[in-house]
C-alpha positions as CSV (number, residue, x, y, z in Angstrom):
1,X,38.7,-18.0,2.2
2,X,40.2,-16.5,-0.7
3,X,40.9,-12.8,-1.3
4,X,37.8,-12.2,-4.0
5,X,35.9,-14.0,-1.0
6,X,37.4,-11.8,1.8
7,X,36.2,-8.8,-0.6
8,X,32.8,-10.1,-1.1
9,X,32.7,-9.7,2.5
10,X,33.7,-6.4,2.9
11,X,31.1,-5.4,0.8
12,X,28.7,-7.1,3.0
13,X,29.8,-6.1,6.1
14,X,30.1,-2.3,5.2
15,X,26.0,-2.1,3.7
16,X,24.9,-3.8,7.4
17,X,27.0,-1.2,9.4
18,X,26.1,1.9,7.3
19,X,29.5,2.5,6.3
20,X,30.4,4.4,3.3
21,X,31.1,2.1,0.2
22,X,34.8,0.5,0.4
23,X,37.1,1.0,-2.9
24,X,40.3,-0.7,-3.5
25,X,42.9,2.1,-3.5
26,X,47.3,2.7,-4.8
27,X,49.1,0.3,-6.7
28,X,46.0,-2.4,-7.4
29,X,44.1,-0.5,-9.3
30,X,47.1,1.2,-10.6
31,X,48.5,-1.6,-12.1
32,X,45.0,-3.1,-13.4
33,X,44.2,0.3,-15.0
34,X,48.4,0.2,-16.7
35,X,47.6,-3.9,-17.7
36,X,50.2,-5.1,-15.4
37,X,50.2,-8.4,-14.1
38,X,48.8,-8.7,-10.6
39,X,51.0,-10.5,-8.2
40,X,50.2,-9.2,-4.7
41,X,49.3,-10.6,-1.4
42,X,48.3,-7.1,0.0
43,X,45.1,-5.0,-0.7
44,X,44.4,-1.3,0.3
45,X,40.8,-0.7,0.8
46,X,39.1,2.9,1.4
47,X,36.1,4.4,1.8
48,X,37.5,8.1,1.8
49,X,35.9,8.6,5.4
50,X,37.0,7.7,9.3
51,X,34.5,4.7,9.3
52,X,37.0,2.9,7.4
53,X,39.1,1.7,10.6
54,X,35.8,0.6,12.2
55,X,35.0,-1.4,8.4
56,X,38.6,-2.7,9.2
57,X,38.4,-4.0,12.7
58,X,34.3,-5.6,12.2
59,X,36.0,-7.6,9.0
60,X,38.7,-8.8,11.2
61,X,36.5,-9.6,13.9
62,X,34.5,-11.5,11.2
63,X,36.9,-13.4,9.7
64,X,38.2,-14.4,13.4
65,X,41.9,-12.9,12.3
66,X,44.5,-10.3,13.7
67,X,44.6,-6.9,12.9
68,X,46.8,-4.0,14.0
69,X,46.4,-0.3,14.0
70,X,49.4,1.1,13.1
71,X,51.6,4.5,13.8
72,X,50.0,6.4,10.9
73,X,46.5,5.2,11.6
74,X,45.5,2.2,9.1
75,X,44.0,-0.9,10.3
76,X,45.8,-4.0,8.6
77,X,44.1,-7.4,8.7
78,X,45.7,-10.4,8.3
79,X,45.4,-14.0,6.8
80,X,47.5,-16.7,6.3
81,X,47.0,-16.1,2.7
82,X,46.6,-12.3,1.8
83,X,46.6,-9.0,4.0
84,X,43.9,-6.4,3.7
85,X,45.5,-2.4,4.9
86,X,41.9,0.2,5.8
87,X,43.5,3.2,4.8
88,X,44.4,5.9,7.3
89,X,42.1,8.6,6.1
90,X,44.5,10.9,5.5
91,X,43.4,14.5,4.8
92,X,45.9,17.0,4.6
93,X,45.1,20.5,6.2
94,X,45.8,22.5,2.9
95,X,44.1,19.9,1.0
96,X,40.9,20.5,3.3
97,X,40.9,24.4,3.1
98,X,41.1,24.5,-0.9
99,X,38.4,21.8,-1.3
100,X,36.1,23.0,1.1
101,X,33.0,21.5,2.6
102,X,31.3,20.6,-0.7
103,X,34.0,18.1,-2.0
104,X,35.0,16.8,1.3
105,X,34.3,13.1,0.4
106,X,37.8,13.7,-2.2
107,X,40.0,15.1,0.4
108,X,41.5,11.5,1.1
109,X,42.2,11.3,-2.8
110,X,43.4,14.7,-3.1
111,X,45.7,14.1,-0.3
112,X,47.7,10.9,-2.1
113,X,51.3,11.5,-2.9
114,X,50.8,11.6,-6.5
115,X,47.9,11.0,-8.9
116,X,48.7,7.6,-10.2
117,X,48.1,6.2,-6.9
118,X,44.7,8.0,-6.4
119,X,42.6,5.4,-8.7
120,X,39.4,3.8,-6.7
121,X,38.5,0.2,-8.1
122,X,34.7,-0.7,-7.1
123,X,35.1,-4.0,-5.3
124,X,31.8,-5.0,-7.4
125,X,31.8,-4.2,-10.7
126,X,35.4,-3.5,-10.6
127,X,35.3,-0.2,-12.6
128,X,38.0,1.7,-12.0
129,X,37.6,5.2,-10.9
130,X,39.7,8.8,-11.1
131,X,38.2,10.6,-8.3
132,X,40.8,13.7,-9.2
133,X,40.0,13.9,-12.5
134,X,43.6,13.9,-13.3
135,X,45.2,10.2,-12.9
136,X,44.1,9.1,-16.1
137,X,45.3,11.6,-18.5
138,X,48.7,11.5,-15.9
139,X,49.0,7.9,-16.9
140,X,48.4,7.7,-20.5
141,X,51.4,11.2,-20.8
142,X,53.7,8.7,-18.4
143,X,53.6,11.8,-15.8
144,X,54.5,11.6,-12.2
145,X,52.1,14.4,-10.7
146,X,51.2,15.2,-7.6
147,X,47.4,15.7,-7.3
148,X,47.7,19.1,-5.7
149,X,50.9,21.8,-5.7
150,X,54.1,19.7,-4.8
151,X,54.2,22.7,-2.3
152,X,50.8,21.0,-0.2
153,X,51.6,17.2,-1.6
154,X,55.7,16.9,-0.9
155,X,55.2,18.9,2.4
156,X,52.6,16.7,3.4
157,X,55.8,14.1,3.6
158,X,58.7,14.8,1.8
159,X,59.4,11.3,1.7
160,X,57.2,11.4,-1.2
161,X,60.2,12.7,-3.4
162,X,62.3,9.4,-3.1
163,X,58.8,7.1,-4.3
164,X,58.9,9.7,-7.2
165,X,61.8,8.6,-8.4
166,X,61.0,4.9,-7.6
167,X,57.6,5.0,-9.5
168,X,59.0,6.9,-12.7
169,X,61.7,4.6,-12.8
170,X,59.4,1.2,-12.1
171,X,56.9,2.4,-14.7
172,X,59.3,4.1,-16.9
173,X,57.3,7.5,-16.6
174,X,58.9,11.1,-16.2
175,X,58.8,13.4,-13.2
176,X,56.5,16.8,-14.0
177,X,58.5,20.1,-13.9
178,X,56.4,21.4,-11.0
179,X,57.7,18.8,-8.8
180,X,61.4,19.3,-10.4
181,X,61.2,23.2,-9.8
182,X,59.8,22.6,-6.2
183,X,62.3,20.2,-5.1
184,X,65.5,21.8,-6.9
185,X,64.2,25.3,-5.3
186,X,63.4,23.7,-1.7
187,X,66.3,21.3,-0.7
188,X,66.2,22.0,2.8
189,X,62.8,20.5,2.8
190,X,64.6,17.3,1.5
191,X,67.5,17.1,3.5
192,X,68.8,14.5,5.0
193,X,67.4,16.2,8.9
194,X,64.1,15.6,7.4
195,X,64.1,12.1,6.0
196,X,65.9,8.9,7.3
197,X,68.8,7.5,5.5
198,X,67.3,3.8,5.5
199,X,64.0,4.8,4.1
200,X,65.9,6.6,1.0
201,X,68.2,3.4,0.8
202,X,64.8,1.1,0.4
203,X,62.9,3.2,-1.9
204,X,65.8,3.3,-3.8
205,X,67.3,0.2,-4.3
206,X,64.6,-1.6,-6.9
207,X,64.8,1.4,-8.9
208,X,69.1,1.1,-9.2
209,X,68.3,-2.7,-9.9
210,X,65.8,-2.0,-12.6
211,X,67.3,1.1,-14.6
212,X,70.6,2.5,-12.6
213,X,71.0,4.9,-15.5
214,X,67.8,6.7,-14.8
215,X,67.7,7.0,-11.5
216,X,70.7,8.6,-10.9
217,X,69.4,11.3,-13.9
218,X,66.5,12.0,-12.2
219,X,68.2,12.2,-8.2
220,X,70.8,14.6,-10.2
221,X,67.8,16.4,-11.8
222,X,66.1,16.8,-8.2
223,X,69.2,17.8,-6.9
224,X,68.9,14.7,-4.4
225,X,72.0,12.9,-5.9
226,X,74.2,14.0,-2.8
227,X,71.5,13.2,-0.2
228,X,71.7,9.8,-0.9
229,X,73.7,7.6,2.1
230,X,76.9,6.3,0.1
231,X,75.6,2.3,0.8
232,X,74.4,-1.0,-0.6
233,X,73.5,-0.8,-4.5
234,X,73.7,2.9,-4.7
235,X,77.2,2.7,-3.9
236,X,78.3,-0.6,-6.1
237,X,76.8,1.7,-8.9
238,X,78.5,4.9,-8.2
239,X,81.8,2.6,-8.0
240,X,80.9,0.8,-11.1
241,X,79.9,3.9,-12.8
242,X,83.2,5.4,-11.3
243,X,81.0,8.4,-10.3
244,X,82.5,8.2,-7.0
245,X,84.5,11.5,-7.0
246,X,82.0,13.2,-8.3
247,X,79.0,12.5,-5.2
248,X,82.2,13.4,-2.8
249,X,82.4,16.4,-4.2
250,X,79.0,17.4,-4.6
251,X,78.4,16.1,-0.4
């Protein structure tokens, strides 16, 4: 079975269970929306409710397959071929209180890192939605926003920052000035107490590979430049670059 096949099945299995519909979610419909080229072996499925990690463990069940519930609460299922991740449901507190009751079915979308990622793709007709109302006009300005205040979003997980930098420098977009004048005025928030070196050194390393020149801009312009572990690509740049003195002195 194929992953259009897999899908398909979804689908099925959700309308016999009477769970909520299941959209493909992040970087899929993302990329489909920007006219990337799709080359991925993962799908993120929600259906912007808790039934979604039941929907996760009747399609593994189905497909005879392993799944795993992980630490932050998503199902993954996997194939030999393709993996399929049921979101976590995610609903952040703050995003709860300001959407109250009547808009509760968009608290998962609301409560995405930024609003590029919070496209739905209907696994049928493959539309792609913008629940938020925002990620559309986001993309076309080449805007990395955060679909509520960075003060809710990059509290959430400040983790969030360092994927900020990776998506604007993968899609060659610019950070929004609410999310500059957060971070720059909030650095304990970002330090290196509250987020683990390797995970900085991961997000980071693509982006150095793809465009060194604008990631360090935009770490210097997030006043993150000296929170960065001095390892791996980051420092074969800063070496090459011969901006080694100057991330000492700023440490």
């Amino acid at each position: 079975m194929d992953v259009n096949e897999a899908l398909k099945l979804v689908v099925t299995i959700a309308r016999q269970n009477q769970i909520d519909k299941p959209y493909i979610v992040g970087g899929l419909p993302r990329d489909v929306y920007l006219g990337k080229e799709i080359k991925t072996s993962d799908v993120d499925l929600t259906t912007n409710s808790p039934d979604v990690l039941r929907l996760g463990i009747l399609v593994a069940s189905e497909l005879n397959v392993p799944f795993e519930l992980s630490d932050d609460g998503h199902v993954t299922v996997f194939t030999d071929s393709f993996d399929i991740d049921f979101s976590s449901n995610f609903e952040s507190l703050e995003v709860l209180k300001t959407l109250g009751n009547k808009k509760r079915h968009l608290a998962e979308a609301f409560s995405r890192d930024f609003t590029i990622n919070t496209l739905h793709q209907d696994l049928v007709s493959k539309k792609i939605h913008d629940p938020t109302g925002k990620a559309f006009d986001d993309i076309k300005e080449g805007i990395i926003r955060c679909p509520m205040p960075p003060s809710v979003s990059l509290t959430d997980d400040p983790r969030r920052i360092y994927r900020a930098v990776n998506l604007a420098v993968r899609y060659d977009f610019e950070i929004s000035d609410e999310i500059i004048n957060f971070t720059t005025s909030n650095p304990e928030l970002f330090s290196a107490e509250n987020i683990k070196d390797k995970y900085i050194t991961v997000k980071l390393a693509k982006a150095l590979k793809i465009d060194a020149d604008k990631t360090l801009r935009l770490l210097k312009k997030l006043n993150l430049f000296k929170n960065v572990p001095l390892v791996g690509e980051f420092k074969s740049i800063l070496i090459q670059k011969r901006l080694l003195v100057e991330y000492l002195q700023d440490v």
